[in-house]
C-alpha positions as CSV (number, residue, x, y, z in Angstrom):
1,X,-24.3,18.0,20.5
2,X,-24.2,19.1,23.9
3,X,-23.7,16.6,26.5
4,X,-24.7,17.7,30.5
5,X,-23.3,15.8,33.5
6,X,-24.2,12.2,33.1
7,X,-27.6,12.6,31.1
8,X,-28.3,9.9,27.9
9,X,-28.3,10.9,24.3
10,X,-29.3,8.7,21.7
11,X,-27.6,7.5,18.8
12,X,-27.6,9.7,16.2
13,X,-27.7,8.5,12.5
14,X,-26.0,11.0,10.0
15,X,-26.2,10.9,6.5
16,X,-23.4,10.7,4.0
17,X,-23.0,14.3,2.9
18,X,-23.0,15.1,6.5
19,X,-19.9,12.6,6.7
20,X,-18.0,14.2,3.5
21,X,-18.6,18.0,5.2
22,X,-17.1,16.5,8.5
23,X,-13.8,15.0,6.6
24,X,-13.5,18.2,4.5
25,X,-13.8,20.5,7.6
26,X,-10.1,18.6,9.0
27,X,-12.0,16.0,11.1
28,X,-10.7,12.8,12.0
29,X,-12.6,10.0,11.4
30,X,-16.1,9.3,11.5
31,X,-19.1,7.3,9.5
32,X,-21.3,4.7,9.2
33,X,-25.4,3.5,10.5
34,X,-25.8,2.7,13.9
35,X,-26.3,-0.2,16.1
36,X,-25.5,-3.7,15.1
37,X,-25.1,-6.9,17.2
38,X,-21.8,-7.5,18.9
39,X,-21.0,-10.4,16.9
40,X,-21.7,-12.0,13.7
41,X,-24.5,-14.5,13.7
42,X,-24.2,-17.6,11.8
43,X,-26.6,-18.4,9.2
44,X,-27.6,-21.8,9.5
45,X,-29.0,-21.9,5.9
46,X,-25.9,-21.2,4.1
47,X,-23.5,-22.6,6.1
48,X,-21.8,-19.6,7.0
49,X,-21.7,-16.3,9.1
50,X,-24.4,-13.9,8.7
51,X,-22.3,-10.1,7.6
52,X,-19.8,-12.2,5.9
53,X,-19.2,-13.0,2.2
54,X,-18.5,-16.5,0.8
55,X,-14.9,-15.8,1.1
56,X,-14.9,-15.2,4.8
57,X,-14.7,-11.3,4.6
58,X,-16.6,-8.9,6.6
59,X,-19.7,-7.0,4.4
60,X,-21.1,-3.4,5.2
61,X,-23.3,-5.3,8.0
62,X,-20.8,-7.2,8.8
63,X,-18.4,-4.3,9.7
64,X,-21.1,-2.4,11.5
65,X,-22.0,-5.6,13.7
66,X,-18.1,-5.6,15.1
67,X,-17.7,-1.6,15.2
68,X,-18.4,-0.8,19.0
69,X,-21.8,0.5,20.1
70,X,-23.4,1.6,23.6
71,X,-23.8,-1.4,24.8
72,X,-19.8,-2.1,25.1
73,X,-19.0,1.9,26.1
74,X,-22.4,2.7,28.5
75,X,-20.3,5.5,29.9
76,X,-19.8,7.0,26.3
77,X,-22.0,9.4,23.7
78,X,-22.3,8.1,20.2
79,X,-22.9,9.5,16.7
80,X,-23.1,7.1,14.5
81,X,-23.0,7.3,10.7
82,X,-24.3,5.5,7.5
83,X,-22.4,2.6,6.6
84,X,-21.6,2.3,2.8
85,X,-18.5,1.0,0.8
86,X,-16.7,4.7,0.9
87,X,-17.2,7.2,3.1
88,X,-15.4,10.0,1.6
89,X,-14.3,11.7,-1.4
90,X,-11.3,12.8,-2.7
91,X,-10.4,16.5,-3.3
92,X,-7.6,18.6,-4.6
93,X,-4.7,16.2,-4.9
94,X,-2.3,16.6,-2.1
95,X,1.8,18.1,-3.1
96,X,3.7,16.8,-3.1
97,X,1.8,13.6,-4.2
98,X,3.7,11.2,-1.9
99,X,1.5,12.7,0.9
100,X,-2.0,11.7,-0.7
101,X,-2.3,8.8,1.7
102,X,-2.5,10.5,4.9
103,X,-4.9,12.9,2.6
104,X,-7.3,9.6,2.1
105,X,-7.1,8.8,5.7
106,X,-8.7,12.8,7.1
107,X,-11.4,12.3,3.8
108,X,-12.5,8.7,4.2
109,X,-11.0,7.7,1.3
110,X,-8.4,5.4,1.0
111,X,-6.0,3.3,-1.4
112,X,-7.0,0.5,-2.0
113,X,-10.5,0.8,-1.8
114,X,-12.4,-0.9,1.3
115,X,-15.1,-3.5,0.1
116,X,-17.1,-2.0,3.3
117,X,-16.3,0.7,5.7
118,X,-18.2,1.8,8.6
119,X,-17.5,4.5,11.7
120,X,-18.6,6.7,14.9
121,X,-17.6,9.3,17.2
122,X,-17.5,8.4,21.0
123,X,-17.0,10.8,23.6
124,X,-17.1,10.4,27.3
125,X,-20.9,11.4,28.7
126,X,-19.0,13.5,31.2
127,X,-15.9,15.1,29.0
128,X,-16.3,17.0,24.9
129,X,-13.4,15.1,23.6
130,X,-14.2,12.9,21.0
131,X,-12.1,9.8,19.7
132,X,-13.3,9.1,16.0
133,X,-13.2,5.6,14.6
134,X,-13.2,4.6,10.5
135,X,-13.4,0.5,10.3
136,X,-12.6,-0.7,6.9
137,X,-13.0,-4.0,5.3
138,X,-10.9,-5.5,2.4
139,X,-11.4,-8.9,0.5
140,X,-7.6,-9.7,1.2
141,X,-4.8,-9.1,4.2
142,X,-3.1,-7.8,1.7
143,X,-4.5,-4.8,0.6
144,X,-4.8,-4.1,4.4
145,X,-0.9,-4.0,4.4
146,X,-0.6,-2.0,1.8
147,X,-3.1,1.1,3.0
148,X,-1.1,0.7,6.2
149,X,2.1,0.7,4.6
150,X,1.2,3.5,2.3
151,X,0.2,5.6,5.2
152,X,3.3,4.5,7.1
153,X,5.8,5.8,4.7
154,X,3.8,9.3,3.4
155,X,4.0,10.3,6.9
156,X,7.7,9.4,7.3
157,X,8.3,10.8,3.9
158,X,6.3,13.9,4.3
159,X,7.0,16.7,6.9
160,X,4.9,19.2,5.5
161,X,2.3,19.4,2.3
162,X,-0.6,21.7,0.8
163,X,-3.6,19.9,1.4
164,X,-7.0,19.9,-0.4
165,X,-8.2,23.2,1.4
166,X,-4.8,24.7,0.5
167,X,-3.5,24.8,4.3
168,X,0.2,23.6,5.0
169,X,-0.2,21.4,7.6
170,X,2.9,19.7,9.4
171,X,3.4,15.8,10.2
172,X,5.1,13.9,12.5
173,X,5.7,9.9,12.3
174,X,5.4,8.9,16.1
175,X,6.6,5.8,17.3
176,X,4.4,2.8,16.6
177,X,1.8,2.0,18.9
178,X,1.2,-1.5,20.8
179,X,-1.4,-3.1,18.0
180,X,-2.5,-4.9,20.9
181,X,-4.6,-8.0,20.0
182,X,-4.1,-7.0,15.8
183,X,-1.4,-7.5,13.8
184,X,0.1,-4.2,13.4
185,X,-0.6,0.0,14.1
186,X,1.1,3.1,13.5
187,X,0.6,6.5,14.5
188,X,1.7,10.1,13.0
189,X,0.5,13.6,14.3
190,X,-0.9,16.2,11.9
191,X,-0.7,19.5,13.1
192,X,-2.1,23.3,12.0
193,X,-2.5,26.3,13.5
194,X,-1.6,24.9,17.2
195,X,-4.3,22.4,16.7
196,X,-3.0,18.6,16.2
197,X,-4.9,15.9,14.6
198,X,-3.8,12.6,15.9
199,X,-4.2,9.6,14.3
200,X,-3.6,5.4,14.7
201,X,-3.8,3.3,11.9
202,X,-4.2,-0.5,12.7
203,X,-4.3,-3.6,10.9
204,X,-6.5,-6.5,11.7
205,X,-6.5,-9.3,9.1
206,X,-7.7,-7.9,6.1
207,X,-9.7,-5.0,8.0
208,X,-8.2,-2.0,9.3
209,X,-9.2,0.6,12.1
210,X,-8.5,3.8,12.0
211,X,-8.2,6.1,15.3
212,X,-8.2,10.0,15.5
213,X,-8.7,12.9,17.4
214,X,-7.3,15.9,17.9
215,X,-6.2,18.7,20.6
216,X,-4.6,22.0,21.3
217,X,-0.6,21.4,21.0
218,X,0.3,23.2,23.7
219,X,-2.0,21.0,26.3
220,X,-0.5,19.0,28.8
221,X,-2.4,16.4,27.8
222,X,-1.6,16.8,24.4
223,X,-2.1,13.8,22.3
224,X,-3.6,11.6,25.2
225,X,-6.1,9.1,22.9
226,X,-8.8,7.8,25.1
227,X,-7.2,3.7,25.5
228,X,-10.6,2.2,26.8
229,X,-12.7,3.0,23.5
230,X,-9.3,1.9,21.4
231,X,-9.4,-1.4,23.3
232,X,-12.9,-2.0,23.0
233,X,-12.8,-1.4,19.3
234,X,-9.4,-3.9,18.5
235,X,-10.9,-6.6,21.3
236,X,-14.4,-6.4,19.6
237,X,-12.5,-6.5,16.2
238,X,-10.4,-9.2,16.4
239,X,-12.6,-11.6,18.2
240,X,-14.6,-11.7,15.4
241,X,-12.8,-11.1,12.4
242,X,-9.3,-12.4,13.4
243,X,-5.9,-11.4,13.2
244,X,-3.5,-13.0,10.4
């Protein structure tokens, strides 16, 4: 979708299959329905917060009520896709097999499973380059910590692997981001054929966002990630989820 000076596009709701194609084609991170409230509503009947299950945790409408929209980014282009518990699938096992998590993270399909996941692309109206965002929703902080620390130490582990599309991409742990109002982020570099994939991983809670785009190595603005829409995202996150 082309995007001309400063003109509006809509929203555009993609379905699930479209999602899986995306993920399988190297992408970063996308999926989930758009729109949503910026906040959870509380539900005077029940006692508790509309999007939220009797423990506390976020649901599918839930999720997509915190994930960022147009009306926190007006100067940005969204696709938005359909929500669901999984967004991906998985494909040809990675090898070696301590490199499968950072496989989960490019196909939407991580370990542990979310309870609810949701995501979007968002470019600048004015620019092509897109920052992809994946929000995931566990029942427990827990298994929040342990995708992120699974992720964490494949991609310290892992220098180079075959993926599912039998390419031999290269990684790169980078040093770990400011989580800024979470509770903890890090950051690794997947590169192929002078194109890198870059990617944040950040706990919140018991939900975790994940952050990626991608750019030609040799550009000197090589791995520059668009801070405003990562901002809005973790502010917009936290405020209503929490941070523990």
């Amino acid at each position: 979708m082309k995007v001309h000076g400063l003109r509006r596009v809509p929203v555009v709701v993609v379905t699930l299959a479209t999602v899986a194609l995306l993920a399988g084609c190297g992408g970063g991170d996308d999926g989930a329905r758009g729109g949503g409230s910026d906040a959870v509503t509380e539900d005077p009947a029940k006692g508790t917060s509309a999007g939220k299950t009797g423990g506390g945790q976020l649901d599918a409408a839930g999720l997509e009520s915190v994930a960022v929209a147009e009306a926190d980014l007006p100067e940005y282009t969204f696709t938005v896709y359909k929500q669901g518990t999984v967004l991906g699938t998985k494909g040809k096992p990675a090898d070696p097999a301590a490199c499968q998590p950072m496989e989960d993270i490019r196909l939407r399909s991580p370990e542990p499973a979310p309870t609810a996941a949701a995501a979007r692309s968002v470019r600048p109206k004015t620019d092509t380059k897109a920052t992809d965002i994946t929000l995931y929703a566990y029942g427990k902080a827990a298994d929040a910590e342990e995708l992120l620390t699974r992720v964490r130490d494949a991609a310290k582990s892992c220098t180079s692997y075959e993926d599912d599309m039998g390419l031999n991409p290269t990684v790169t742990a980078l040093p770990d981001p400011d989580p800024g109002p979470a509770d903890d982020a890090f950051a690794y570099r997947r590169e192929l054929s002078g194109t890198a994939h870059w990617y944040r991983v950040v706990r919140s809670g018991s939900n975790v966002a994940v952050f990626g785009w991608q750019s030609l190595v040799a550009h000197k603005n090589a791995g520059d990630a668009q801070e405003e829409v990562i901002t809005a995202q973790l502010e917009k996150l936290t405020a209503t989820a929490g941070t523990r």
